[in-house]
N, C-alpha and C positions, 0 to 999 in steps of 0.2 A: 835673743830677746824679741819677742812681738808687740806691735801698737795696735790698740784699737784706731780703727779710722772713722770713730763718731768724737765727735767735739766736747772735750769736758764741760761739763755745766754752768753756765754764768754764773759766777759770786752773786749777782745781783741777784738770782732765782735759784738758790741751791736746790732746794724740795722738789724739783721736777727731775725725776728718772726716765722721762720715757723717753725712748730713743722712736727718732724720725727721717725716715728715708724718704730725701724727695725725688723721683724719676721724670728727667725732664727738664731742660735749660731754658724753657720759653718764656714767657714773661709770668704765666701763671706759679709754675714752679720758681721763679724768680722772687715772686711778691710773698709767695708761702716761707720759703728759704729766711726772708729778710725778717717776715713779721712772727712766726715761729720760734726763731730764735734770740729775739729780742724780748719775748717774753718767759725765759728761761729753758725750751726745748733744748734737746741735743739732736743735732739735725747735721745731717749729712745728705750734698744732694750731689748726683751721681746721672750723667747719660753716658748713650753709648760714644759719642764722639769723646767724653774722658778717655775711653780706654779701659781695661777688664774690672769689676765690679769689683774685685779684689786684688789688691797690691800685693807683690812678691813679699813672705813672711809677715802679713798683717793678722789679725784677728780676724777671724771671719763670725762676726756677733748679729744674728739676724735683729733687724728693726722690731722693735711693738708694734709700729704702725710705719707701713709702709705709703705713701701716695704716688700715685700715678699721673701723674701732672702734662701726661704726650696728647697726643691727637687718638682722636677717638678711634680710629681705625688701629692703631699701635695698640689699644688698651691692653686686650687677651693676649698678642707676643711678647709685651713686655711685663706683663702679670706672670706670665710662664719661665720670663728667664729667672726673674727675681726670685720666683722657688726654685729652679733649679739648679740657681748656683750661690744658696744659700742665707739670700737677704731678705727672706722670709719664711718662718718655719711656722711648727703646728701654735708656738702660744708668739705670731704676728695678726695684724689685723691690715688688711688690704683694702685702701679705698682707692676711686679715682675721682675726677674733676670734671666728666665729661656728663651736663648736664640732663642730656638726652637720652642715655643709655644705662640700660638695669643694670644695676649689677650682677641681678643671676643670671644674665646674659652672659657680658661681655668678665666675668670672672668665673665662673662654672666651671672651667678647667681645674682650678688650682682650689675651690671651695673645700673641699675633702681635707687637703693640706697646709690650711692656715685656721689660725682661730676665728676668725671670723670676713665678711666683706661688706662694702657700703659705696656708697657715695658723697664726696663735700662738697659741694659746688658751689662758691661766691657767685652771688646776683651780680657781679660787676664787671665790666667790658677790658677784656685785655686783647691787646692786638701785636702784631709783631713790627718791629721798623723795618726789618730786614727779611734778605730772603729764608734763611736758615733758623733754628732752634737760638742759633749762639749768640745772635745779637742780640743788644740791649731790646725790652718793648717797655710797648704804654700798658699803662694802668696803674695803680696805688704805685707814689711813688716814694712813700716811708712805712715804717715798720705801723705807724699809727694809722693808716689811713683805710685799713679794715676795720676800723672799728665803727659798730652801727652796720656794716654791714649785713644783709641778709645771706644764709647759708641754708642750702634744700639739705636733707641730711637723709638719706634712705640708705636700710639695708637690712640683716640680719642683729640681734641683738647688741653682740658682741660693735658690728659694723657703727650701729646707731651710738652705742656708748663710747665709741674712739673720737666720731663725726663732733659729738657733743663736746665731749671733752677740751678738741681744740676750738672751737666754737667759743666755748666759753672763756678758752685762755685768750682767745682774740677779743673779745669783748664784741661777738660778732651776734646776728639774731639768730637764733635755731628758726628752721621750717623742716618738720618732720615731713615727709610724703612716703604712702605706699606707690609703690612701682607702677600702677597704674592712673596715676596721676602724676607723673613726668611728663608726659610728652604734652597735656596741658599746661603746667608748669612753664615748660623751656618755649613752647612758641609766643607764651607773654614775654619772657623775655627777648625773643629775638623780635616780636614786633616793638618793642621801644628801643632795641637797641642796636638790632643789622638792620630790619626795616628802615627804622630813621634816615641809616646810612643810606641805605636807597633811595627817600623819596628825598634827599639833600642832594644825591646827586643828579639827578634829574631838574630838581631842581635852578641846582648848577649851572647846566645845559641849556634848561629854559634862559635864562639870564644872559648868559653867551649869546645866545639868538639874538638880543636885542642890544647888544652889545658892549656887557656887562666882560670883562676880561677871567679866565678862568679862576686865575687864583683870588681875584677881588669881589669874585662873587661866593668864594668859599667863605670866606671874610665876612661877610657882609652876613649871609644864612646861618654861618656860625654864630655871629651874635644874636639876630634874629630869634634862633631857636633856644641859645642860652636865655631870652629872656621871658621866652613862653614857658621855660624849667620853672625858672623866679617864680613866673605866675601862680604855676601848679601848687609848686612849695609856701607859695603864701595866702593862695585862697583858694585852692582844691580846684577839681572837676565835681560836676560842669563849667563852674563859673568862671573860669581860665579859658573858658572857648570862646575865641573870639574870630573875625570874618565873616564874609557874604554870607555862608549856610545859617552863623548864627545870629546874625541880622535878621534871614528869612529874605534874604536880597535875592529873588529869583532871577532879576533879570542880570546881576552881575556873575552868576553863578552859569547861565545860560551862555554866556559873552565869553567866560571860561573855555567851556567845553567845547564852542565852536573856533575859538582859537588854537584849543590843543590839539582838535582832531585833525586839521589840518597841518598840524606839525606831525601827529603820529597818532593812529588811533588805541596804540598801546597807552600812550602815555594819557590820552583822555579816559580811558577806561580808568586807568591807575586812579585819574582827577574825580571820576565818578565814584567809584568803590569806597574809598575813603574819604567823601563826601557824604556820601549814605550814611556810611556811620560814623559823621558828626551832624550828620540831619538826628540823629537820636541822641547824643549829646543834648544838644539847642533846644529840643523838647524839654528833656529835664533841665536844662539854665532858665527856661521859662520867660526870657524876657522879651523874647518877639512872637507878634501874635502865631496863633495856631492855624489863623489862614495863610497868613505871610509864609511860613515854615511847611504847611501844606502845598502851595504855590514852588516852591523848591522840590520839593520830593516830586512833583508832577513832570518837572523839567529833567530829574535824573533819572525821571522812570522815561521818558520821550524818547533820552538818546542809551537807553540801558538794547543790549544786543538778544 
């Protein structure tokens, strides 16, 4: 006697047949796993640290839809093994998670041999606690908490109507893109969301200097910038910019830059570039005169290299 090693279907969702391979134990394929199968999928998720893709006398039933849930470098090996050892055939459809990367790239291997390919990729930040795949991570930390989110969805036909499909059972937003419109796409989101991490840590550091303790200064910017989210959320850009640039305060904006460069002229540069543009922000918030705001742009064009 043989088992399938996909999950019978929740009573609570019987009408859902499609079977779902998740590839990948990281937090993302973790949050898919969780939120997937709570809205009645049948999901089975599988890396290589399980062990062989199939159990001694199990069903070997290829996925509908396969997701690719590893590091963007793994995509195409582990797109490859998944057809070659039978967890996805000609009528599966192959997607991955890896914002940045086309599918007819990093799947064109195996395109000939499944029904279709794409990409899903949540707008939302998942990071690892640990060093490996296997530990617990951050991000969505209930089956609900994709919901509302945004999902980029590109690929071929078949790809787009898999993407959708779960999409829609997550209660999540569709964003259609042609392939050539990723790579704009994915550095908005890494400017609000590894950027941040960056200018926090730096931030950090400045704070240390003056003898703010590491972890109480994490603390402190953490709420900080939780409350400039608030802002966003409650009265949009521009009008959420607030400080010297959007003052039009040249002279504290000046006071800035001559203290950063002497701590590091990377880190002033960093203070200037992203001052620039919130010197164009402050324009459109409108509420400091156009000479005052002039009188700034003067000052970051003075110490610009």
């Amino acid at each position: 006697m043989t088992t399938s090693l996909f999950a019978d279907e929740p009573e609570s969702n019987p009408e859902r047949s499609t079977r779902v391979l998740i590839v990948g134990a990281g937090p993302v394929g973790q949050t898919l796993d969780r939120a997937l199968s709570h809205v009645g999928f049948r999901v089975r998720s599988w890396s290589r640290s399980h062990g062989p893709l199939w159990a001694e006398g199990s069903t070997q039933t290829a996925a509908d839809i396969v997701i690719l849930a590893v590091r963007d470098d793994a995509i195409s090996q582990a797109a490859e093994y998944i057809v070659g050892h039978g967890g996805a055939d000609a009528g599966s459809v192959v997607l991955h998670c890896a914002g940045g990367r086309p599918p007819s790239q990093v799947l064109s291997a195996i395109r000939s041999q499944v029904k279709g390919i794409g990409l899903l990729h949540p707008l939302r930040s998942f990071v690892h606690r640990g060093a490996t795949d296997e530990l617990d991570g951050s991000g969505p930390r209930s089956e609900h908490e994709m919901i509302g989110t945004v999902m980029a969805i590109v690929g071929d036909a078949a790809g787009i109507a898999a993407g959708q499909e779960l999409c829609q059972a997550l209660s999540g937003v569709p964003l259609l893109l042609s392939e050539d419109k990723l790579p704009m796409y994915h550095a908005a989101a890494v400017l609000a969301a590894g950027h941040v991490a960056t200018l926090l840590d730096v931030a950090i550091h400045l704070l240390s200097r003056v003898g703010l303790a590491r972890q109480d200064g994490q603390r402190a910017l953490v709420e900080l910038t939780q409350s400039v989210l608030r802002n966003i959320e409650q009265v949009g850009l521009p009008h959420a910019l607030t400080g010297p640039v959007a003052r039009g305060d040249a002279l504290t904006v000046a006071s800035h830059l001559d203290s950063l460069n002497r701590v590091s002229c990377q880190v002033g540069d960093l203070y200037r570039v992203v001052a620039e543009s919130s010197l164009d922000v402050a324009y459109r918030k409108g509420v400091a005169e156009d000479s005052a705001l002039a009188a700034v742009g003067d000052v970051l064009a003075a110490r610009r290299v």
